[in-house]
PLY file of the C-alpha trace (Angstrom):
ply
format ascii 1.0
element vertex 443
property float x
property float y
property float z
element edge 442
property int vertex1
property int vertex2
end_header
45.40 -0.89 19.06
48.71 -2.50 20.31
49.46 -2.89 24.11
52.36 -0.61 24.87
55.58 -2.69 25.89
55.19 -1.61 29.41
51.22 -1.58 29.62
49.72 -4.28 32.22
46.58 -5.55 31.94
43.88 -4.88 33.77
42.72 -7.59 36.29
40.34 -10.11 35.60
36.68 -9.46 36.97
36.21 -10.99 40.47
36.15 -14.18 41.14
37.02 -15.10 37.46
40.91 -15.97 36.69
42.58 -14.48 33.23
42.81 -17.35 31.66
44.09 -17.95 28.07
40.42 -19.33 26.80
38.89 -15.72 29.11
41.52 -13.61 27.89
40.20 -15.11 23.59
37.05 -14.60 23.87
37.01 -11.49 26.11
37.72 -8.94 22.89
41.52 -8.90 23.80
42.53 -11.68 21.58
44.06 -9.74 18.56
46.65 -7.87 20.92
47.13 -11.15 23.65
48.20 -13.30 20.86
50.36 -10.50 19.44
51.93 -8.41 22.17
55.90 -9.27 22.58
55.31 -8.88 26.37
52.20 -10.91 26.58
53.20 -13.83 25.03
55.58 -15.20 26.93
53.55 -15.51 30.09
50.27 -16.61 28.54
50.83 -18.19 25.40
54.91 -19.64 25.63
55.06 -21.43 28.61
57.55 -19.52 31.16
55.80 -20.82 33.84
56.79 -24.75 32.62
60.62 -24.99 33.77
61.85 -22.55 30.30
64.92 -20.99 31.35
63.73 -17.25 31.29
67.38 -16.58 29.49
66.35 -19.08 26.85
66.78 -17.48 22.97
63.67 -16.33 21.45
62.65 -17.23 17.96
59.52 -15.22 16.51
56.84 -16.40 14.06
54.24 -14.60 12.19
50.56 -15.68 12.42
47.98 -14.50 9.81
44.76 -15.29 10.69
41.50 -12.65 10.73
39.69 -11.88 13.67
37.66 -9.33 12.71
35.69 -9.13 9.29
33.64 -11.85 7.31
36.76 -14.24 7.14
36.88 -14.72 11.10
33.83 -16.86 11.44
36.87 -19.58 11.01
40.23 -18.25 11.17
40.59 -17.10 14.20
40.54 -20.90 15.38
43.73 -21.35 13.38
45.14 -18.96 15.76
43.95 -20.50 18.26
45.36 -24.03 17.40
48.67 -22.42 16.44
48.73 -21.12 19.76
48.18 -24.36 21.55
51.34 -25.94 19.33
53.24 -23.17 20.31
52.46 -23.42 23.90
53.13 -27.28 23.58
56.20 -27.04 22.01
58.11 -24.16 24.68
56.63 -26.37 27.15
58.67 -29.30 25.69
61.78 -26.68 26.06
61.32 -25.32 22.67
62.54 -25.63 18.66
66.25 -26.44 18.77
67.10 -24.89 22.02
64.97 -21.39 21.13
61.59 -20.42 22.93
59.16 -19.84 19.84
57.29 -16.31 20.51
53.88 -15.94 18.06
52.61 -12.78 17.22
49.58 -12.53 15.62
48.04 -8.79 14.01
44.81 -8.73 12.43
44.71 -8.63 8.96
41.09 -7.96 9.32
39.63 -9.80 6.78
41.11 -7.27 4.15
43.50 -8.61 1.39
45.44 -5.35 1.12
46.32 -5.82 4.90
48.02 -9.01 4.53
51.38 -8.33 3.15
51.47 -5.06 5.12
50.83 -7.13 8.39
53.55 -9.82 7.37
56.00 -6.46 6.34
56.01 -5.91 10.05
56.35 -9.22 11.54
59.04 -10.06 9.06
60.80 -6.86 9.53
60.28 -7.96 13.78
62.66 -11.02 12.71
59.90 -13.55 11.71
61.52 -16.66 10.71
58.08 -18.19 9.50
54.69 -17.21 8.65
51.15 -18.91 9.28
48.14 -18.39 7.40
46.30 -16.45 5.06
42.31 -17.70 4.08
41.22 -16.44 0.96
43.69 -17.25 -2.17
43.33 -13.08 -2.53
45.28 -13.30 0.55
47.95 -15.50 -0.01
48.50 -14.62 -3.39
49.32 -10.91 -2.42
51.67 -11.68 0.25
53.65 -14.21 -2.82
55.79 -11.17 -4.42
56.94 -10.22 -0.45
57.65 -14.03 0.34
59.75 -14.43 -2.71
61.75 -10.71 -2.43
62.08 -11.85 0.84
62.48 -15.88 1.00
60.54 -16.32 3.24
58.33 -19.36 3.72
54.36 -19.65 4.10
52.69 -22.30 5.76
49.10 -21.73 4.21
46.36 -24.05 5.43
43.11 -23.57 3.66
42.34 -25.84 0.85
42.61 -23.75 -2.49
42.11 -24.04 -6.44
45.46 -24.81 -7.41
47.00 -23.65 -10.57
50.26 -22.14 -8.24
53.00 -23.43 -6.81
55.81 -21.44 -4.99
59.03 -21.81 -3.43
57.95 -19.91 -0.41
54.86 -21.26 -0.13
53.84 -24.81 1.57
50.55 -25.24 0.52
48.76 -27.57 3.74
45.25 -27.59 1.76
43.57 -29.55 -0.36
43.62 -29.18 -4.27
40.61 -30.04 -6.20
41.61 -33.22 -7.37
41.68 -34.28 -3.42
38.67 -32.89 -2.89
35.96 -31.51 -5.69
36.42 -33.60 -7.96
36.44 -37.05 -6.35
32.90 -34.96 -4.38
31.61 -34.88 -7.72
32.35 -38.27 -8.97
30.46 -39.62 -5.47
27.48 -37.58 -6.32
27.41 -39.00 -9.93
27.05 -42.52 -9.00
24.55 -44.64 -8.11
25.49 -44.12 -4.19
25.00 -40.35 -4.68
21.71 -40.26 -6.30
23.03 -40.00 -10.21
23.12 -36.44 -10.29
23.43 -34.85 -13.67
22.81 -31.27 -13.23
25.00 -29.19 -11.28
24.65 -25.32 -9.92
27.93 -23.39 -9.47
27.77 -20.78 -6.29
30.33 -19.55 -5.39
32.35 -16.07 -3.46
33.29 -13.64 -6.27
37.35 -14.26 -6.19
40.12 -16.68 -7.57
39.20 -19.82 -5.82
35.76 -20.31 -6.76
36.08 -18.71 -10.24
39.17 -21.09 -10.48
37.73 -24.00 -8.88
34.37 -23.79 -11.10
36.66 -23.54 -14.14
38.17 -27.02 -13.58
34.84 -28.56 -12.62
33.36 -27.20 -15.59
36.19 -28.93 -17.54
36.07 -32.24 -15.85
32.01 -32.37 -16.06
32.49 -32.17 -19.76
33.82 -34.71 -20.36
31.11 -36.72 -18.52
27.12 -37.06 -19.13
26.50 -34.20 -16.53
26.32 -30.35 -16.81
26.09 -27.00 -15.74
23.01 -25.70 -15.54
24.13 -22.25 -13.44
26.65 -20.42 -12.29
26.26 -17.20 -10.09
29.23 -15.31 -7.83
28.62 -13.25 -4.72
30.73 -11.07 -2.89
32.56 -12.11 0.76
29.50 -10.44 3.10
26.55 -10.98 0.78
23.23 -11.43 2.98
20.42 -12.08 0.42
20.58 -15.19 -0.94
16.62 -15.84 -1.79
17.07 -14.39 -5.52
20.16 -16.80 -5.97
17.71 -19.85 -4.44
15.02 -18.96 -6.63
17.16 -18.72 -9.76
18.85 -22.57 -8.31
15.24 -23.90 -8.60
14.21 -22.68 -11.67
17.30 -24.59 -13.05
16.24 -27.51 -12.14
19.60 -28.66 -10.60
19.65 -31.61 -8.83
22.91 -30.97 -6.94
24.15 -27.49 -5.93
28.30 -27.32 -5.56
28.95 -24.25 -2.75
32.23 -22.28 -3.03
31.01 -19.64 -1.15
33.57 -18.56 1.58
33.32 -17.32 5.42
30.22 -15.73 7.01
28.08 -15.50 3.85
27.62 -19.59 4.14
25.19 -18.44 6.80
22.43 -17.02 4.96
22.96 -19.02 2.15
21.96 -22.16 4.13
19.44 -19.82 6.01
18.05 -19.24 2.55
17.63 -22.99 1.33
15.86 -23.80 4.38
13.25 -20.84 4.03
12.65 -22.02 0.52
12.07 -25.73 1.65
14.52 -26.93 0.24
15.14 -30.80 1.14
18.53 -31.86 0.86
18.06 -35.19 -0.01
16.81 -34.13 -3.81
18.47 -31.25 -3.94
21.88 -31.44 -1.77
24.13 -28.40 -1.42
27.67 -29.82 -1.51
29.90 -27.35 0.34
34.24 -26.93 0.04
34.45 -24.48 2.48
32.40 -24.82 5.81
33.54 -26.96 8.25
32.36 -27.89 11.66
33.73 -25.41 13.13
31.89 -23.25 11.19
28.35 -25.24 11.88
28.16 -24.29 15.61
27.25 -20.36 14.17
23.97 -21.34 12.28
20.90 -23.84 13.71
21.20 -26.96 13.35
18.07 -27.22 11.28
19.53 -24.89 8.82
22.33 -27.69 8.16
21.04 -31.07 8.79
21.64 -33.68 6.11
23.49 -30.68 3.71
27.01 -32.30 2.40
30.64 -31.11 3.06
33.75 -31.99 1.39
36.73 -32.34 3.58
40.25 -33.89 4.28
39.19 -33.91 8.34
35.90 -33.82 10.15
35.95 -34.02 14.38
34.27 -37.10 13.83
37.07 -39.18 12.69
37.94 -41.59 15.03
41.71 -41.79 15.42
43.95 -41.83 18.95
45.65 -38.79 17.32
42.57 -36.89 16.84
41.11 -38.11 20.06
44.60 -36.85 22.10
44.58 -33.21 19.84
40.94 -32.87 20.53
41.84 -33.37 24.51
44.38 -31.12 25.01
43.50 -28.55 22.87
39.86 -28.09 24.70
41.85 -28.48 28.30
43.33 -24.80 26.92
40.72 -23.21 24.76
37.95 -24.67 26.56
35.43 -27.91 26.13
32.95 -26.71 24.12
35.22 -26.03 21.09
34.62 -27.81 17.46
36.83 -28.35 15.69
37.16 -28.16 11.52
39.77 -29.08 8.02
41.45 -26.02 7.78
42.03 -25.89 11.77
43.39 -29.88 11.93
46.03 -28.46 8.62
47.12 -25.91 10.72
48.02 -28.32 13.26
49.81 -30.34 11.22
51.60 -28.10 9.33
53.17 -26.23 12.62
54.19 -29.48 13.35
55.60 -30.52 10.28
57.40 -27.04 10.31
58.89 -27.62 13.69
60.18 -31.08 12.25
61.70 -29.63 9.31
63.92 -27.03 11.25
64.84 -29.73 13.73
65.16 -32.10 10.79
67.56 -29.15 8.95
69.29 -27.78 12.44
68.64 -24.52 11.35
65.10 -21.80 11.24
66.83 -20.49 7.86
64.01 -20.75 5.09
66.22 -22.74 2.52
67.67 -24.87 5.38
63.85 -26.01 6.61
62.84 -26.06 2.51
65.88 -28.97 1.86
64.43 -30.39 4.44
60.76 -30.77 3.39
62.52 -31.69 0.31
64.18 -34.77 2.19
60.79 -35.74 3.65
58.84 -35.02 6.60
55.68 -36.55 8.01
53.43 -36.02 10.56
50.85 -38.13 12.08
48.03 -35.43 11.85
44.24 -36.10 13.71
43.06 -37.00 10.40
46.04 -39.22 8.81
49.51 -38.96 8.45
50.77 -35.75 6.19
53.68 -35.17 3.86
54.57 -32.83 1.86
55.05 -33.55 -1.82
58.81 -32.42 -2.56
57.79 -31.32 -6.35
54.90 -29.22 -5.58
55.08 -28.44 -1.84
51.67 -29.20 -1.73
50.16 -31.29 0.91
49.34 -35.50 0.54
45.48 -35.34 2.31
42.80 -37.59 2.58
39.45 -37.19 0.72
36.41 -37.54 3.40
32.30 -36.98 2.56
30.71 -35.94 5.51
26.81 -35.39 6.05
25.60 -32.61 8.40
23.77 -34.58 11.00
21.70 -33.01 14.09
24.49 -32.30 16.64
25.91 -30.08 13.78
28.51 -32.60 13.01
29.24 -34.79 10.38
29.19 -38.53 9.40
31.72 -39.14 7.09
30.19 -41.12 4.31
32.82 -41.60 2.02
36.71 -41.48 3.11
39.50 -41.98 0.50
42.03 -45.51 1.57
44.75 -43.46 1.80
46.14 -39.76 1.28
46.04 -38.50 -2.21
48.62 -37.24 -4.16
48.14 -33.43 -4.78
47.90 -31.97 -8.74
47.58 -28.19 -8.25
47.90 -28.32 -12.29
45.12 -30.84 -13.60
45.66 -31.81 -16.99
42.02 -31.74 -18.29
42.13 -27.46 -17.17
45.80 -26.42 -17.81
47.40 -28.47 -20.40
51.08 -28.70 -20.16
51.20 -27.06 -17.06
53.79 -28.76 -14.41
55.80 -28.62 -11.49
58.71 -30.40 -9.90
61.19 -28.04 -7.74
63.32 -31.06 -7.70
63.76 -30.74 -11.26
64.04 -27.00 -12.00
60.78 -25.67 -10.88
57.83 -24.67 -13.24
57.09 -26.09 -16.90
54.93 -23.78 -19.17
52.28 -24.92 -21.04
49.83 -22.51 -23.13
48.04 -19.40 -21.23
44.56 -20.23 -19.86
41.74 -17.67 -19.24
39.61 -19.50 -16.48
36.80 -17.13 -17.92
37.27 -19.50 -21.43
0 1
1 2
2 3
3 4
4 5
5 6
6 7
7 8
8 9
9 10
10 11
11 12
12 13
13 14
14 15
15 16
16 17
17 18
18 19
19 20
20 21
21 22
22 23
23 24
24 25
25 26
26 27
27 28
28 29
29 30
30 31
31 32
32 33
33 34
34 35
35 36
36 37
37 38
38 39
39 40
40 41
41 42
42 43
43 44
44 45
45 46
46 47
47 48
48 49
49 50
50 51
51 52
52 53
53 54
54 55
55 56
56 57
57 58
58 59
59 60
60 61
61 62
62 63
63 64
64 65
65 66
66 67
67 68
68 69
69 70
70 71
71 72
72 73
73 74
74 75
75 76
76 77
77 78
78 79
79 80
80 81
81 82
82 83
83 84
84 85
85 86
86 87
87 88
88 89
89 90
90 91
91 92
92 93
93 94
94 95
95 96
96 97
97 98
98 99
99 100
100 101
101 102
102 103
103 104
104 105
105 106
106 107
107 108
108 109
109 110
110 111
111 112
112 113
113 114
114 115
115 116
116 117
117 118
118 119
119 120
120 121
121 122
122 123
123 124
124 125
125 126
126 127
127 128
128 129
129 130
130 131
131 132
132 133
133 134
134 135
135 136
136 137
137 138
138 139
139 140
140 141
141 142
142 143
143 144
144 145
145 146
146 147
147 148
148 149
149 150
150 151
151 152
152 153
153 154
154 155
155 156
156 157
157 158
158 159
159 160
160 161
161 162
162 163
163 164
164 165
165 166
166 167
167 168
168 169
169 170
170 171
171 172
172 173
173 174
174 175
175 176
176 177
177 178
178 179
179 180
180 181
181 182
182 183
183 184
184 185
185 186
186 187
187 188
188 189
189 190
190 191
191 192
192 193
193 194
194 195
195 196
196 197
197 198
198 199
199 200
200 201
201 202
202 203
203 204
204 205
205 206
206 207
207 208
208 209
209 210
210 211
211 212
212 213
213 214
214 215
215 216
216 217
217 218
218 219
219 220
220 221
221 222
222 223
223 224
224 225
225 226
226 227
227 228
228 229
229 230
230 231
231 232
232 233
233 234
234 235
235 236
236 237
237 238
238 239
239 240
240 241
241 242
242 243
243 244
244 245
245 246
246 247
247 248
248 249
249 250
250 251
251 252
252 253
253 254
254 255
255 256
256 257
257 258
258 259
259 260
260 261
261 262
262 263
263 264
264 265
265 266
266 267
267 268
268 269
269 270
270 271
271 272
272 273
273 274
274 275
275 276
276 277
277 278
278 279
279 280
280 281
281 282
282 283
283 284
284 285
285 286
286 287
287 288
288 289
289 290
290 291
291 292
292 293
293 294
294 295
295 296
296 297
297 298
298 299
299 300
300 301
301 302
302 303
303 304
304 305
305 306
306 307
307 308
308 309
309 310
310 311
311 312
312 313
313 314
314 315
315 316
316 317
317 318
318 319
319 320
320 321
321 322
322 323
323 324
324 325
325 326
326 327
327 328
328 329
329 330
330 331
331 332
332 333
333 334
334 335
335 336
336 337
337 338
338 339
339 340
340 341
341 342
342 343
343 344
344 345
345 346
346 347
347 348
348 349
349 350
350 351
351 352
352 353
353 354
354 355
355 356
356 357
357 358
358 359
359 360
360 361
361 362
362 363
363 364
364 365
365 366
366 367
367 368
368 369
369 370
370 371
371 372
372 373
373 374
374 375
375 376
376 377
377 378
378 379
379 380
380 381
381 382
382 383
383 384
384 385
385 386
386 387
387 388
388 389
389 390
390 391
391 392
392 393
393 394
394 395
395 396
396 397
397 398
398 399
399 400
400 401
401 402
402 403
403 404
404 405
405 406
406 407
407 408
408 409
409 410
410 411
411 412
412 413
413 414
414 415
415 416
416 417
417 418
418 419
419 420
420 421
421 422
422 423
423 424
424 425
425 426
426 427
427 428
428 429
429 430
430 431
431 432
432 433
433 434
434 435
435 436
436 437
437 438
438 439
439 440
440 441
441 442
């Protein structure tokens, strides 16, 4: 339920101040973040020398905090937030006092273009988020009628590519795949037999199709493949069925809250990671601090970012960030993309002079970087896909992860990998999309 424009909130319990990490985590954080009222004196800085008469430019922010998904998005809310804050603090975007607003989508893929109807139709220059590729891909035919850009942070399957869409993510080429070529070598144990599981939608289904592709043209296999919904609970049939495969590696696309009793299931079976790992694209660290520790310890993650990476930028993010939201916060990929791509976004309209959407997309075209916590990104001017690092991390028993393997530098993205979509391409500084021949990921 919205706060009514004139509403005030009710004061803070004695002896315990409103703050902005109280006021989260205190089951007012879907209206707080969103309420035109309520952001400027919690979230935009008013308080830090803005002129109050200072012009107000609104932004949309699409992140769940209710439903299976918000077990991790509602920390990209957060950390958009804390940009946000940073930047009106710093006396704004090109002389303008950015105001967030941030509904909740609620986990439910029919909400999202409804929710971004309304913030757009409120004058939203920009929007933030999405999780699932469900999500994004049914906001698309609004961003495009519209032109209106996406800054979308999760790491996805690829296979898309949109003018109003900056992907921040990684593709599978910057992530799976070099995962999988680790775990074939000698370093990774020579594994040869490989169990799909993954959340019954588009990125998993499309993410097991390439892998499926690239494995065959190796010595290794597929010995399973199984899909769940978003809040499946029961993962002991799906275990049993893993082991009677006799995989010796298990790749995890399972997505949000049902990571939970699917690692609560492999350690009731007994299963020891170290002969039969469970290789995971979407839980982060973030995520690890919902589940024991003894549920996750020496279990594998694949990653552009892990808190563990030891750079001043990550080190000075981590600080600040945690001086707002509070100390004991962890911090995971999809929340250090975020990050960067606000950034990069408030570099591209300063970069362009102008919040107009083609304006900013010329000048991600031009080239913009941003020294991120986990490496410097870009943005790729053909694909408007994200350059990211590959990182390996293993679960250790503070619930965070030592990264194991870490790529030399960012990788390139290819959200159309030749070896699944033949003669598939894009360059939007050459015209856009080239066809090749239809492809049933089900083939």
């Amino acid at each position: 339920m919205a706060i009514p424009r004139n509403t005030t909130l009710p004061p803070a319990p004695s002896g315990r101040r409103l703050s902005r990490r109280n006021a989260l985590g205190s089951g007012l954080a879907a209206t707080l973040a969103a309420s035109r009222v309520l952001a400027p004196s919690l979230f935009v800085g008013c308080s830090l020398g803005i002129p109050s008469r200072m012009p107000t430019v609104k932004i949309g922010l699409l992140h769940s905090q209710t439903g299976p998904l918000a077990i991790g998005s509602t920390s990209l809310r957060d950390v958009e937030l804390d940009a946000v804050e940073r930047f009106n603090a710093a006396g704004g975007v090109l002389g303008h006092r950015i105001e967030p607003q941030a509904p909740d989508p609620r986990s439910r893929t029919d909400l999202f273009p409804k929710r971004a109807t309304a913030l757009l139709d409120d004058g939203a220059v920009a929007l933030f988020g999405g999780w699932t590729s469900d999500s994004r891909k049914a906001l698309l035919p609004l961003l495009e009628q519209r032109d209106s850009l996406l800054f979308y942070p999760v790491q996805y399957e690829g296979n898309e590519t949109s003018r109003n869409v900056i992907y921040g993510g990684q593709v599978p080429n910057q992530q799976v795949l070099p995962g999988l070529e680790w775990f074939r070598s000698a370093a990774g144990g020579e594994r040869r037999k490989f169990f799909l599981i993954g959340s019954d939608y588009v990125y998993p289904r499309t993410t097991n199709f390439i892998v499926r592709k690239w494995l065959a043209g190796t010595d290794a296999a597929v010995v399973g493949e199984e899909y769940v919904p978003l809040d499946h609970a029961d993962f002991a049939p799906v275990v049993a069925r893993i082991v009677e495969s006799g995989a010796d590696c298990i790749l995890n696309t399972v997505n949000g809250e049902g990571n939970l009793p699917l690692l609560a299931a492999l350690f009731e079976a007994g299963i020891d990671p170290a002969k039969l790992p469970l290789v995971s694209t979407s839980i982060s660290e973030d995520d690890l601090r919902s589940m024991p520790a003894s549920h996750a310890v020496g279990q594998w993650m694949l990653s552009s970012y892990f808190q563990t990476v030891d750079t001043p930028a990550n080190a000075a993010w981590m600080a600040g960030f945690r001086s707002e939201f509070g100390r004991d916060r962890v911090f995971g990929d999809a929340m250090e993309s975020a990050w960067c791509l606000i950034n990069l976004w408030k570099l591209a309209v300063e970069k362009a002079g102008s919040f107009a959407t083609d304006a900013v997309r010329q000048a991600f075209a031009a080239g913009v970087a941003f020294e991120g916590p986990g490496g410097t990104m870009t943005i790729d001017p053909a694909s408007q896909h994200a350059t990211k690092h590959f990182r390996l991390g293993r679960v250790r028993r503070d619930r965070l992860c030592e990264v194991v393997v870490s790529s030399d530098a960012p990788l390139a993205p290819d959200p159309y990998p030749q070896i699944a979509f033949p003669g598939w391409r894009c360059d939007w500084t050459k015209g856009g999309i080239e066809r090749g021949p239809e492809v049933s990921i089900d083939g």
